[in-house]
Backbone as CSV, one residue per row, in Angstrom:
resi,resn,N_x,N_y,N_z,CA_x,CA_y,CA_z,C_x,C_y,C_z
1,UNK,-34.782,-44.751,-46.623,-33.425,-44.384,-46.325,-33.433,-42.962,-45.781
2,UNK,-32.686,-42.603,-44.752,-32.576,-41.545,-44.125,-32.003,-40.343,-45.124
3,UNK,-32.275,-39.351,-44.838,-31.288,-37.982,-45.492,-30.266,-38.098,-45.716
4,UNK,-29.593,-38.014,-44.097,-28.359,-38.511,-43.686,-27.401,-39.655,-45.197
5,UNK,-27.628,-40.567,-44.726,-27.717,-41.122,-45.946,-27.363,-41.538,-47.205
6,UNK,-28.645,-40.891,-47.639,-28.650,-40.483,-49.506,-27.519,-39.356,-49.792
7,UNK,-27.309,-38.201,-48.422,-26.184,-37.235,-48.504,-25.234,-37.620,-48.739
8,UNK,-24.737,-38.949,-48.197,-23.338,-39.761,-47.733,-23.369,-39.960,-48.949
9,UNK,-24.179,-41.307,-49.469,-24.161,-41.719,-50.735,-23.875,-40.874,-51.894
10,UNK,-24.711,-39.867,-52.129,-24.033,-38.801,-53.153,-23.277,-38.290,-53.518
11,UNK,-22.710,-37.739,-51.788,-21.403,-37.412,-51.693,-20.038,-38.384,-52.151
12,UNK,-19.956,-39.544,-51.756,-19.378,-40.777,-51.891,-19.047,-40.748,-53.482
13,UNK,-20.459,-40.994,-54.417,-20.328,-41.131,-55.899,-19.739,-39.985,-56.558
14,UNK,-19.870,-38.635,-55.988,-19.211,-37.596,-56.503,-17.690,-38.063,-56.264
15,UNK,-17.155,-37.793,-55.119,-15.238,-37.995,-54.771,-15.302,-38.910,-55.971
16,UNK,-15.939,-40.056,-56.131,-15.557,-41.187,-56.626,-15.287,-41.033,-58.483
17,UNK,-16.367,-40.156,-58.913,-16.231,-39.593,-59.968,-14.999,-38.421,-60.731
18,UNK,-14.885,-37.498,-59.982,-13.674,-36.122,-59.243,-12.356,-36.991,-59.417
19,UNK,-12.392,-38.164,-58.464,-10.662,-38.890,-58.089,-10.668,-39.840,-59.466
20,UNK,-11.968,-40.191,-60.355,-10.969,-40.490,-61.532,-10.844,-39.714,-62.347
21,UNK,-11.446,-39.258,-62.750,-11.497,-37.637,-63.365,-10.514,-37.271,-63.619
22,UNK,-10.010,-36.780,-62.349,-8.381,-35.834,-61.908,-7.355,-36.969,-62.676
23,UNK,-7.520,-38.323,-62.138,-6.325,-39.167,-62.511,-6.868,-39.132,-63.786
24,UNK,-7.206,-39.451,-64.968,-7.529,-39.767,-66.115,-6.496,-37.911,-66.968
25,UNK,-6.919,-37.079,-66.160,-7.173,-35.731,-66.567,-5.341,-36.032,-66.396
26,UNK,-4.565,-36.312,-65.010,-3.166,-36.030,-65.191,-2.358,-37.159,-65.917
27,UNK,-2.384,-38.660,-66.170,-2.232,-39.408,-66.122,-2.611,-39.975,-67.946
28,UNK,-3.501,-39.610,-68.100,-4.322,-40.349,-69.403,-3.648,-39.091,-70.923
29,UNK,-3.654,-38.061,-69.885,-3.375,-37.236,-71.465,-2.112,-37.802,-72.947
30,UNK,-1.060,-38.953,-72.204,-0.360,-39.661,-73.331,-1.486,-40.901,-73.672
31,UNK,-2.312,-41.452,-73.483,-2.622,-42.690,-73.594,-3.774,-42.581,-74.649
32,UNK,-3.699,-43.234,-75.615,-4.735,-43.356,-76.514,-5.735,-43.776,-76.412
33,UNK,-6.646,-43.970,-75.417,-7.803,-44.638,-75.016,-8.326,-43.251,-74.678
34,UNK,-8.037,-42.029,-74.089,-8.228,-40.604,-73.303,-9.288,-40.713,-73.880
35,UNK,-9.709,-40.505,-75.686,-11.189,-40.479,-75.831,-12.268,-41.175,-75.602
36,UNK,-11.694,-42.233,-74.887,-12.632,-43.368,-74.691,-13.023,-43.347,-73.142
37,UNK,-12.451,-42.520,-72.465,-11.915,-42.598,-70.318,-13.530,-42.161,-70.109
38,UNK,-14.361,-41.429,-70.586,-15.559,-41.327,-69.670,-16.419,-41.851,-69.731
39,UNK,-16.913,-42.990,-71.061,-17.311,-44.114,-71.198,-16.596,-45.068,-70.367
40,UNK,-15.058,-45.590,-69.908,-15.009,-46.523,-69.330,-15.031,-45.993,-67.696
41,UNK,-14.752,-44.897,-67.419,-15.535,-44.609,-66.357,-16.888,-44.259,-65.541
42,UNK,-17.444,-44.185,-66.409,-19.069,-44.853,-66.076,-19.103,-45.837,-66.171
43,UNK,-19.068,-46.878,-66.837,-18.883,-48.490,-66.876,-18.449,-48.482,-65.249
44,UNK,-17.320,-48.230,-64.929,-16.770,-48.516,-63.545,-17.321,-48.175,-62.755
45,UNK,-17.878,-47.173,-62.823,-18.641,-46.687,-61.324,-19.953,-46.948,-61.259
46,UNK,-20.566,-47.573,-62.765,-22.083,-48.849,-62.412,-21.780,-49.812,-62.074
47,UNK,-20.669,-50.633,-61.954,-20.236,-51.698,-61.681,-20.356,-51.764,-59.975
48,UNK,-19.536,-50.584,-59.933,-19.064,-50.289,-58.169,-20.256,-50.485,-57.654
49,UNK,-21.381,-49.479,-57.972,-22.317,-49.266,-57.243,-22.772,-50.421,-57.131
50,UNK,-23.681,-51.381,-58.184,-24.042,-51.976,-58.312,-23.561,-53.239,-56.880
51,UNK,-22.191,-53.323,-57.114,-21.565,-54.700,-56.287,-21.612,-53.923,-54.963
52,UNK,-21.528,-52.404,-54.553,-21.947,-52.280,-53.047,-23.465,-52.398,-52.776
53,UNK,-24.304,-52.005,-53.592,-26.073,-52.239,-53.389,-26.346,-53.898,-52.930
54,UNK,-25.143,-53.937,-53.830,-25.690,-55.868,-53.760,-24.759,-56.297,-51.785
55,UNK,-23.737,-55.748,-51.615,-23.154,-56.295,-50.812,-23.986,-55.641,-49.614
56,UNK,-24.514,-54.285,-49.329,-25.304,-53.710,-48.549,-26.560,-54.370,-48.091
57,UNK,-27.224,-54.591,-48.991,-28.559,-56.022,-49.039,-27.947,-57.032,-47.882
58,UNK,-26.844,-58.165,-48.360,-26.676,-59.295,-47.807,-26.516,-58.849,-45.955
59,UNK,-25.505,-57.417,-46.034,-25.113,-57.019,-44.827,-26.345,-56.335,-44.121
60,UNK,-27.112,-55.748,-44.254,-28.494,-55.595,-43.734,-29.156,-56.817,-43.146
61,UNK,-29.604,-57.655,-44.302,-30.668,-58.753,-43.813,-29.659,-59.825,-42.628
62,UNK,-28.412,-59.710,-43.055,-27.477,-60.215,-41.813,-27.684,-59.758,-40.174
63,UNK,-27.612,-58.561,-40.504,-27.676,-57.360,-39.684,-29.652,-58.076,-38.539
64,UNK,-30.202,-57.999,-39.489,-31.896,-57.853,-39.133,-32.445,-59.946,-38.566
65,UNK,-31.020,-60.712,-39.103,-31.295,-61.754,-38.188,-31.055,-61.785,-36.940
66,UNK,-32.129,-62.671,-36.417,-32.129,-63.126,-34.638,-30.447,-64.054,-34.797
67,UNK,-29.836,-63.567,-33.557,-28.524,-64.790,-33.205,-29.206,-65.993,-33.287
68,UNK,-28.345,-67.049,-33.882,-28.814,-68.144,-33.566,-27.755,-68.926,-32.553
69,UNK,-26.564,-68.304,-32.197,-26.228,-69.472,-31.135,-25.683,-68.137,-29.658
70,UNK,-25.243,-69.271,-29.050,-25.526,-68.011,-27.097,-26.244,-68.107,-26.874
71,UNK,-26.755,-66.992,-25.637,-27.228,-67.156,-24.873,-29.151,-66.328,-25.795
72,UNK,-28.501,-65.326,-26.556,-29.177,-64.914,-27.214,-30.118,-65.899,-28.622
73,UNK,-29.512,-66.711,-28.785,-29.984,-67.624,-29.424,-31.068,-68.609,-28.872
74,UNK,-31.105,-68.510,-27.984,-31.739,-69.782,-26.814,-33.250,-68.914,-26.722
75,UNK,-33.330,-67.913,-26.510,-34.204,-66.743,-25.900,-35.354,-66.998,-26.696
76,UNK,-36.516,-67.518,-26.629,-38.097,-68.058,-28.259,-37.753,-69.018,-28.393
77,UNK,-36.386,-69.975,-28.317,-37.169,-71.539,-28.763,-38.330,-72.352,-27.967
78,UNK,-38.370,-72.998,-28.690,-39.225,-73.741,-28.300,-38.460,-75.211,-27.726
79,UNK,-39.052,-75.655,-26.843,-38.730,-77.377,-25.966,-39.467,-78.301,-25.348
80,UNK,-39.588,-79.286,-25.196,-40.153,-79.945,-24.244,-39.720,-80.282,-23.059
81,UNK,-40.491,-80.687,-22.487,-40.437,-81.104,-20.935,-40.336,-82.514,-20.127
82,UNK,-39.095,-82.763,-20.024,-38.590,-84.258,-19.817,-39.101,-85.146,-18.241
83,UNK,-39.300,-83.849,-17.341,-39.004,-84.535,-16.085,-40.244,-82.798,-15.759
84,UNK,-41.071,-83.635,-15.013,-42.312,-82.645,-14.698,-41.490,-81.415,-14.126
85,UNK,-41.770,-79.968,-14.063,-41.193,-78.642,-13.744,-42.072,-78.235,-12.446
86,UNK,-41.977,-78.480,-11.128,-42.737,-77.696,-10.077,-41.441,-76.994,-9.261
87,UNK,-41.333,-75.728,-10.213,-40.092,-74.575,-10.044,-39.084,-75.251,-10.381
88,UNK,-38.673,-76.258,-10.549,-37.536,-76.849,-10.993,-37.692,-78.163,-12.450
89,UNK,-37.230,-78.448,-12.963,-37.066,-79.583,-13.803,-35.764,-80.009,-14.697
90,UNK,-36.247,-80.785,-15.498,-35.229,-80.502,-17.018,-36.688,-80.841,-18.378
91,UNK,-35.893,-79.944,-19.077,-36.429,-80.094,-20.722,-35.383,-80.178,-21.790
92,UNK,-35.686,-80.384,-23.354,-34.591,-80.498,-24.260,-35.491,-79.979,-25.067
93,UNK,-34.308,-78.605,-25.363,-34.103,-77.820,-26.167,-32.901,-77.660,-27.368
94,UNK,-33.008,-77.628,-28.532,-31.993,-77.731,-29.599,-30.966,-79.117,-29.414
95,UNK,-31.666,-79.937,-29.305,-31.524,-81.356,-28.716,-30.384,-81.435,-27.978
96,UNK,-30.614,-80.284,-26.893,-29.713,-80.911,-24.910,-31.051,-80.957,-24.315
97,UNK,-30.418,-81.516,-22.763,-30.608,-81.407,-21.679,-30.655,-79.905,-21.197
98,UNK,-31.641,-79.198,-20.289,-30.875,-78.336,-20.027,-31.949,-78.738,-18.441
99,UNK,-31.349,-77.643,-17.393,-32.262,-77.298,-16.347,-33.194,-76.634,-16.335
100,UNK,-34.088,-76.580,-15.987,-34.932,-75.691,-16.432,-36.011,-75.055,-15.233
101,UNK,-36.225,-73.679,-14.827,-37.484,-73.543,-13.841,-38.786,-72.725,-14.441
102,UNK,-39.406,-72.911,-13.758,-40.497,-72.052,-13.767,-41.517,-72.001,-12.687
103,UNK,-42.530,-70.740,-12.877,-43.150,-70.483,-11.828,-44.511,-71.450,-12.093
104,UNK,-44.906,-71.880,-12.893,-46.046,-72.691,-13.203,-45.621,-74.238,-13.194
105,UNK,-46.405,-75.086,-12.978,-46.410,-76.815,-12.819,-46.567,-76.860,-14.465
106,UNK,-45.114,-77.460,-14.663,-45.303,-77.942,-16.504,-44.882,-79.351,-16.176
107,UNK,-45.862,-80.594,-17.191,-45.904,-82.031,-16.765,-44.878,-82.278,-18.080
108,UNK,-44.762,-83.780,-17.759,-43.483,-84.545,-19.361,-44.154,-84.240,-20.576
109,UNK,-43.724,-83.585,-21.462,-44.281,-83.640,-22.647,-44.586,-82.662,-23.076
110,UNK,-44.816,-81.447,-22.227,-45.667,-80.370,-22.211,-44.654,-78.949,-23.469
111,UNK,-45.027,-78.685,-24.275,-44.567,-77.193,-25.116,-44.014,-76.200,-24.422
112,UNK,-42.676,-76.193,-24.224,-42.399,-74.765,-23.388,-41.080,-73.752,-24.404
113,UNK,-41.741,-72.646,-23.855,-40.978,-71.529,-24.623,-39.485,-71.026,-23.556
114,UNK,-38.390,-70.803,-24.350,-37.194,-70.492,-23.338,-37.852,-68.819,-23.157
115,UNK,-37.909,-68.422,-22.348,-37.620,-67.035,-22.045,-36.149,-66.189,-21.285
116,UNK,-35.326,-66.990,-21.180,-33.997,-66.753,-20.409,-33.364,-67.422,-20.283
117,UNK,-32.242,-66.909,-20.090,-30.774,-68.150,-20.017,-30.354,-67.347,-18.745
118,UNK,-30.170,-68.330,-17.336,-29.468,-67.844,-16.250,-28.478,-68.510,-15.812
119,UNK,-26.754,-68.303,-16.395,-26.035,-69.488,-16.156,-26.264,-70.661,-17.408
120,UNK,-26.356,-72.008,-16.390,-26.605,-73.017,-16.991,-28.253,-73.902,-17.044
121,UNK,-29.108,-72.266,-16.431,-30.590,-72.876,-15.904,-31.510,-71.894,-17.286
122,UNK,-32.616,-72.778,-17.305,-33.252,-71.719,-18.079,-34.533,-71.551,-18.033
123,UNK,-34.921,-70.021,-18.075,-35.948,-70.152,-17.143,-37.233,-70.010,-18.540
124,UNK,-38.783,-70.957,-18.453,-39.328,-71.538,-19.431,-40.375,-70.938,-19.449
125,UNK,-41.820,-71.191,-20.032,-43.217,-71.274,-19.625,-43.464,-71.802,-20.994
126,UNK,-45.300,-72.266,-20.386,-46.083,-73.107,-21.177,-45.760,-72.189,-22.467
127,UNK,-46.037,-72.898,-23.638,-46.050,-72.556,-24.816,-47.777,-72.850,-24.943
128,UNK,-47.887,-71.806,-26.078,-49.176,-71.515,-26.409,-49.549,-72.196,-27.814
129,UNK,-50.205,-73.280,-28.368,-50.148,-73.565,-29.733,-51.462,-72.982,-30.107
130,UNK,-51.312,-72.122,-31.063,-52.446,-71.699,-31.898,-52.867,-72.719,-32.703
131,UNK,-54.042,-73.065,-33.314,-54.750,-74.119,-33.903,-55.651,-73.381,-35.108
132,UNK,-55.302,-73.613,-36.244,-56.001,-72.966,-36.947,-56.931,-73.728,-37.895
């Protein structure tokens, strides 16, 4: 985690501590719980943290997925090759039809990787299968 940051963050838990503080401090002095306010305000502000750490996580790894639909989504799958490709063809990808070119002769059947979406064409090449 950056400086930047951990500064924010600190800063953040302080106000957050200060603004109940103050209210407890103007607000609490009739209420009979007052001896009890900085125990239940720590309780509250592990809670807080806790449910933003947790909500920060989900929104990150959200953040760090590939799109899966558009044009951006299309971009690494993988397809085959329906109708032989000499600069032109079709293959099916994410089970369509699509058009498809390329600069290499790909035959029916053949592994091809999308590298681009142009329009409604997309432009392919051989896929490479590693064999281990």
């Amino acid at each position: 985690m950056s400086r930047l940051k951990t500064i924010l963050i600190i800063l953040g838990l302080t106000i957050f501590l200060l603004s109940d503080e103050l209210l407890f401090f103007l607000l609490g002095k009739e209420l009979e719980i007052f001896s009890m306010r900085f125990l239940v305000l720590v309780a509250v502000a592990i809670i807080v943290v806790v449910l933003n750490i947790f909500l920060a996580l989900i929104v990150f790894r959200a953040m760090k997925k590939k799109p899966t639909t558009g044009k951006e989504g299309m971009i690494g799958e993988q397809g085959e090759v329906i109708s032989t490709i000499n600069h032109e063809g079709k293959v099916f990808v994410h089970g369509e039809i699509w058009q498809a070119e390329s600069d290499e002769i790909l035959h029916k059947g053949e592994k091809v990787i999308v590298q681009n979406v142009e329009g409604l064409k997309l432009r392919v090449r051989r896929s490479i299968d590693i064999k281990r």
